[in-house]
N, C-alpha and C positions, 0 to 999 in steps of 0.2 A: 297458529291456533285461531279456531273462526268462534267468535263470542257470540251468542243467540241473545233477541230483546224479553228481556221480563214477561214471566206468566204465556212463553211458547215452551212448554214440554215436548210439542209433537216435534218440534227441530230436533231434539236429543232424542229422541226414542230409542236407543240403545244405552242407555245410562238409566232411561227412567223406566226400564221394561225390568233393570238390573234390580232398582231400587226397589221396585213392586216384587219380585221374586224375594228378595232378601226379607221384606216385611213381613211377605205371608209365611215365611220359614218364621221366622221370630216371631209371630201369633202361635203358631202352633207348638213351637216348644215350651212356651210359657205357661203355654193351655196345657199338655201334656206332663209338663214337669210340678204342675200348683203351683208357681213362683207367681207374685205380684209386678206389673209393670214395670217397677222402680231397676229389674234386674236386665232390663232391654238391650243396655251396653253391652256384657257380656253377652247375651242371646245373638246379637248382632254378631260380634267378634268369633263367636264359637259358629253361627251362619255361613258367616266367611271362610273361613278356614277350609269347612267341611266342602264348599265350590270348589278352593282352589283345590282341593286333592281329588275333586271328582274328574272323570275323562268329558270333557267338553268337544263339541261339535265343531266347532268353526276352528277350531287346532286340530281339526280332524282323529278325533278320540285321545290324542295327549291331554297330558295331567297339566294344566298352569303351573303348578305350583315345581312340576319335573324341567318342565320348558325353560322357566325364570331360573331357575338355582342351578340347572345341571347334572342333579342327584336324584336318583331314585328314591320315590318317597316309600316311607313305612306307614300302614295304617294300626298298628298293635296298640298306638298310645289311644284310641278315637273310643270316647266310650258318651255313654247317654247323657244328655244334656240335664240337669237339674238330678241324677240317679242321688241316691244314697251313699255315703263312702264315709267308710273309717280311718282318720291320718294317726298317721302314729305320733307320740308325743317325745322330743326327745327326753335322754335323762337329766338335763339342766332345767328342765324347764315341768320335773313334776317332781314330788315326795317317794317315797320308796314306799306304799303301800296303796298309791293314785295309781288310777286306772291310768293304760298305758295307750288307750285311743280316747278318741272323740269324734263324735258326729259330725260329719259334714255335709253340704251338697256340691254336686260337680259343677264347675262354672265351663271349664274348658282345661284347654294346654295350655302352659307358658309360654311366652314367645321368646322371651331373652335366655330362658336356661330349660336345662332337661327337668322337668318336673310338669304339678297340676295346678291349677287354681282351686280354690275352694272357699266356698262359706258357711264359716262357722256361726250358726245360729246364736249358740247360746251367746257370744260375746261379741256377736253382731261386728264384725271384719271380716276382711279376707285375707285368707293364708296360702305361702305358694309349697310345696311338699311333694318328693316323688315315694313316699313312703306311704302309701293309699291302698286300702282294699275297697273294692268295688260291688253296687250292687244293684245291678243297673235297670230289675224289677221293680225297683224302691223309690219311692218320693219322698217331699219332706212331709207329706201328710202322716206316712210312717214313723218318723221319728217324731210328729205330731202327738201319737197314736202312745207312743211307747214311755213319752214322757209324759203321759196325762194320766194324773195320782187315781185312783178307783180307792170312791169313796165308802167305808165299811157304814150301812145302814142298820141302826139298832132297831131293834122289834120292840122297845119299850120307849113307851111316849111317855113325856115327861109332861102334868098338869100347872102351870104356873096361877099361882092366886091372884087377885090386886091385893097391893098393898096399903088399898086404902081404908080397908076395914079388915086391919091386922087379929083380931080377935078372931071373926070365922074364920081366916087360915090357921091360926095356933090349934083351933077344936075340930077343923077335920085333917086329922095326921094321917087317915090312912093315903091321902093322895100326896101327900108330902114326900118328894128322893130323901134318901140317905143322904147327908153328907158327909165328905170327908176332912177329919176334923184333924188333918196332920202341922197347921199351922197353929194350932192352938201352944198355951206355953206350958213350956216340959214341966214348970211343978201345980200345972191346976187337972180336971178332971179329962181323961183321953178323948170322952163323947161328950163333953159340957159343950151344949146347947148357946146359940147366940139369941138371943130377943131380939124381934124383929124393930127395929129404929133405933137400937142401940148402936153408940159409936164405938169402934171399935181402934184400942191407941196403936199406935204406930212403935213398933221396937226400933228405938234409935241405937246404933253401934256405939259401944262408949269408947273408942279408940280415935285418938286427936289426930286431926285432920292438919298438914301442914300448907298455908298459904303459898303459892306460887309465887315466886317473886318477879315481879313488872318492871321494865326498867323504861324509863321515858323514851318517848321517841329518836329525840336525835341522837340518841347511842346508837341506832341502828345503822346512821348515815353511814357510818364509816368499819361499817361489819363486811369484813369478802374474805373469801378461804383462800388468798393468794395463790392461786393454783394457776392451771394452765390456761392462755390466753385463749379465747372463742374464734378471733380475727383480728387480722393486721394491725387495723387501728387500735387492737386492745393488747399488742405485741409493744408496739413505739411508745406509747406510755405506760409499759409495765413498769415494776419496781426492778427487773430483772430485764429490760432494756435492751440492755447491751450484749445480754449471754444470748435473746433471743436474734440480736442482728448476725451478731457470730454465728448463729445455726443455720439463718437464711442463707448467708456468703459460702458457708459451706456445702450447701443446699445444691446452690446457683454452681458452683465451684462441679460439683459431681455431674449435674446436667451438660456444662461446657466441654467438661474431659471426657464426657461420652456423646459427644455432639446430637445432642438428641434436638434438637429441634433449629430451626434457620428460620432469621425474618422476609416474609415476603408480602408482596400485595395479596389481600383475598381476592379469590379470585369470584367474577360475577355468576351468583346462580349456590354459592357456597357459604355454607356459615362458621361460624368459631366457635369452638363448645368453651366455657368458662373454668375460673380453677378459684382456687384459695387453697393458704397456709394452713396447715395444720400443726398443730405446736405440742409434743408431749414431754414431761420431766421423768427419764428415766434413771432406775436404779441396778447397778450389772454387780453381780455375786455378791450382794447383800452391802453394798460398798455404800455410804455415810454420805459419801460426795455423789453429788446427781449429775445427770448427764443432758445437756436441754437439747432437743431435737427439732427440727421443722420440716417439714416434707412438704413438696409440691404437686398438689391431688387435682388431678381434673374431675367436673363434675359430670360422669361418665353418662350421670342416668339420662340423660337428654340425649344420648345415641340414639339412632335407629337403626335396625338392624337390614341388614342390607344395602347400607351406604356405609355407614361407619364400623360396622364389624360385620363378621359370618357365626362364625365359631367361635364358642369363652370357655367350654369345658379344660380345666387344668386338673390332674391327677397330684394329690400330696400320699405320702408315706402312711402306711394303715400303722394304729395304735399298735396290733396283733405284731406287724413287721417289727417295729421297736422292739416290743417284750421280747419276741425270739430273737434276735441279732443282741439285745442285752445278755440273754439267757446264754446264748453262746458266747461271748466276752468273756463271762464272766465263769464260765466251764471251762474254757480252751486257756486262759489267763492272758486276754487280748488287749493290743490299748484300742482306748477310746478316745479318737480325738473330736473336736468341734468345731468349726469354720460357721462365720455368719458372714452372706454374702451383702456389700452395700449396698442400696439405690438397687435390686437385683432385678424388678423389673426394668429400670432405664436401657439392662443389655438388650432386653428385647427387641428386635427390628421387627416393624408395622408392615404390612403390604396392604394398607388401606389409607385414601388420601385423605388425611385429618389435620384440622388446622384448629389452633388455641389461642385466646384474647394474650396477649403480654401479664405479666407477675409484675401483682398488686405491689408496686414499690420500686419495680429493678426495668423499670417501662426505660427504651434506648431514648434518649433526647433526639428529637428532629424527626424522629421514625415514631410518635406516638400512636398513630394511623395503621401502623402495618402489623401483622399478626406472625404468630409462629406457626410452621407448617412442621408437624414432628416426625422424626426420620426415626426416633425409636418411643418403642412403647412410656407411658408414664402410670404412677398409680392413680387409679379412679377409672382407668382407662377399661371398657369390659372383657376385651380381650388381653390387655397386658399381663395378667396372671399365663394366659395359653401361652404368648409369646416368649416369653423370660422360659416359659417349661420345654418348648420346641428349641430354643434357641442353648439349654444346658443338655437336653436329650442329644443333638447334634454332637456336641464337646464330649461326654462322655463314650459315644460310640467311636469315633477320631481318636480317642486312647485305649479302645479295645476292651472297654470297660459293655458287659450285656445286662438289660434289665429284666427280671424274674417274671413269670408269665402271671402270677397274683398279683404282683405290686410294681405297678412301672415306674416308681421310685425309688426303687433299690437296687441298684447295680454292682455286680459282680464283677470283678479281673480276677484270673484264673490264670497262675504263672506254671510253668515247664517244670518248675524243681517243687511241686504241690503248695505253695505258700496259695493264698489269694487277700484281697480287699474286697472288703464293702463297706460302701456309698449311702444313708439314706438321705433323702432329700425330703423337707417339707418347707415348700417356699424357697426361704432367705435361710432355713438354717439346715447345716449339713452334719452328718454324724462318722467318721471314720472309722473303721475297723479294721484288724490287723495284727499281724503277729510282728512285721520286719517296720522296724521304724525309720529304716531308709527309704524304705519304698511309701509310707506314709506321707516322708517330708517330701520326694520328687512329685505327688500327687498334689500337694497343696501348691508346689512353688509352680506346675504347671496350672492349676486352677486360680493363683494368683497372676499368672500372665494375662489370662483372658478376662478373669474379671475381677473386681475389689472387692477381695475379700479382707477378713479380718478373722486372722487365728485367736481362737478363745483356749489353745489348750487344750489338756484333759477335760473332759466333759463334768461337769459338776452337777447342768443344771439346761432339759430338753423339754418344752412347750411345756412350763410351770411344773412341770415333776424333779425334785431333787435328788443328783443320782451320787446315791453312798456306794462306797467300794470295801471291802475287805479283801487283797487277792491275797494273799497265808491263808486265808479258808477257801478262796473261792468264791464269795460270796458277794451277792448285788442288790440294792434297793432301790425301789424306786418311792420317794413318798413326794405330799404336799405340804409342808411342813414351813 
């Protein structure tokens, strides 16, 4: 690499003829769109993009963006920079008689997942969403336009008096408004008249007011909801100590039986993305006694794409799939069992080379210096959710098990004497279906070879819905209860 001296652009003139194309694209859209300066970042990024998908010259009409990736690009997602767009709201996050979108402007595509960016005016952030209507005539001056109240103009002018010579206002009444005299009190006259410089008393509520009780300060010092630790250092002096070292060992324990990751030298030119503990107090089928957990999350958001991952889309079980696969259960008089897989991304094998800083606590002595290099996926990781899903889609297929063309989480086996199973998967937790409960238990104990699971049984209770059974009637519920 040859370095140029300070304040020589014309040595680079392929870099700075780059940067001058890119500017005046990002003048123009900014001009085009009404957006203020402040949006330039984006203008830039959504610039760029829109290069690399164009056919370029000196690659002799290939696409950059076909050249670098290998894949033929799609242009359907590419819409106007700054247009108008409606996202949808999901249902946690409005009232049942709230509108169901809101205004946006387009900023661009996402880069790390399938959706849009978008800015939401009214609450002044950005949201990423592939749930958008488009409107790519529209600016935000439109929604400018649409949210600006039109003011109803009275045709009767009101004359106001001084009040510093209250007598000639009382004697010319005819330029006097009406008032409305609906706060006057319910036992004097409905149009009784106020004189002007008269004070008028204030009705105080006769209903006693209870004083707040204060408590001094240092009662506060020692006020904390004992709950779950933030970090490390707030795990080793908890009051619960030792249940959280026991989660960590058990932790560490799952990552070595799955040899997920080997110490090596970083290597030069590569960096180590970071992790922390995460620490939750869980409770399983309403059970008194709590369960303390700790997991080991890399902090994935510092990937970039292209080095450290490709692809993150994982497919989970549609809600629609459950209620039918219940609906039949509980029609046909089927069992239902429940498997939760552990550590289920750790099965996942990486085919990207990633390295992680050593765990805050469990660092090897003598090797403080050296890094983990991970042979399988971890959580935090952006593609680990894909690989743990590619890496059970595999197993499943290997026992002849097909998934349904709506939901590639539901997997069917279809046996010779008409019996079948199904499979649904979301994530870490699995659902079995079935008439033959041998054939239930050969499926578990070969889904226990491969990987650690943990039988829950009869299904009682599927991503917070609690599932009741009646089978002498047939019948099935699902509530939140």
């Amino acid at each position: 690499m040859e370095k140029t001296p300070p304040k020589t652009p014309q040595l680079n003139g392929i870099a700075e003829r780059m940067n001058r194309t890119i500017g005046e694209r990002v003048r123009c859209m900014l001009s085009h769109a009404k957006l203020p300066k402040s949006f330039w970042g984006e203008a830039i990024m959504n610039a760029v993009d829109i290069i690399n998908l164009t056919p370029s010259v000196p690659l002799n009409g290939d696409v950059p963006e076909e050249v670098w990736s290998g894949r033929k690009v799609n242009y359907n997602h590419l819409k106007v920079f700054g247009c108008r767009a409606f996202v949808h709201i999901p249902k946690d996050e409005r009232a049942k008689l709230d509108s169901k979108t809101k205004e946006c402007i387009y900023l661009g595509s996402s880069r790390d997942e399938f959706g849009y960016r978008l800015w939401d005016p009214k609450n002044r952030k950005i949201i990423r969403s592939r749930d958008v209507v488009f409107f790519e005539d529209q600016t935000i001056e439109d929604i400018q336009r649409s949210e600006k109240p039109k003011l109803k103009v009275s045709k009767n002018v009101e004359h106001h008096q001084s009040r510093d010579n209250p007598e000639e206002a009382v004697e010319d009444g005819e330029n006097d408004p009406e008032e409305d005299t609906t706060t006057s009190d319910q036992n004097g006259d409905e149009n009784e008249e106020q004189e002007p410089g008269e004070e008028i008393e204030l009705r105080r509520s006769a209903r006693g007011r209870i004083s707040s009780t204060r408590y001094p300060l240092d009662e506060y010092v020692t006020l904390t909801d004992q709950g779950e630790p933030e970090s490390y250092m707030e795990a080793i002096v908890d009051t619960h100590k030792d249940k959280w070292v026991e989660a960590m060992q058990d932790e560490m324990e799952s990552l070595h039986e799955n040899h997920t990751y080997e110490l090596v030298e970083l290597p030069k030119g590569k960096r180590a993305l970071k992790n922390k503990w995460v620490y939750r107090i869980k409770s399983e089928d309403n059970s008194l006694k709590p369960r303390y957990k700790a997991r080991l999350v890399v902090k994935g958001f510092s990937q970039k794409k292209g080095i450290d991952f490709e692809e993150i889309f994982s497919p989970v079980v549609k809600m629609s799939s459950i209620r039918v696969v219940l609906g039949l259960a509980a029609t046909l008089d089927l069992e239902i069992e429940q498997l939760d897989v552990k550590t289920a991304f750790l099965h996942g094998d990486l085919e990207e080379e990633i390295y992680m800083e050593q765990l805050e606590g469990f660092k090897v002595s003598c090797k403080e210096n050296m890094v983990c290099r991970l042979k399988k996926s971890l959580y935090g990781l952006k593609q680990a959710p894909r690989q743990w899903y590619k890496k059970f889609d595999s197993f499943m297929a290997d026992h002849n098990f097909k998934k349904t063309t709506n939901d590639h989480c539901v997997f069917i086996k279809k046996y010779a004497s008409g019996d079948f199973l199904i499979l649904l998967l979301y994530v870490d937790d699995m659902l079995i279906v079935g008439h033959d409960r041998i054939k239930i238990a050969a499926l578990k104990k070969d889904l226990s070879k491969c990987f650690s699971m943990k039988d829950l049984g009869p299904a009682r209770q599927i991503l917070g819905m609690k599932i009741t059974r009646d089978r002498s009637k047939k019948r099935l519920w699902l509530s939140q209860e």
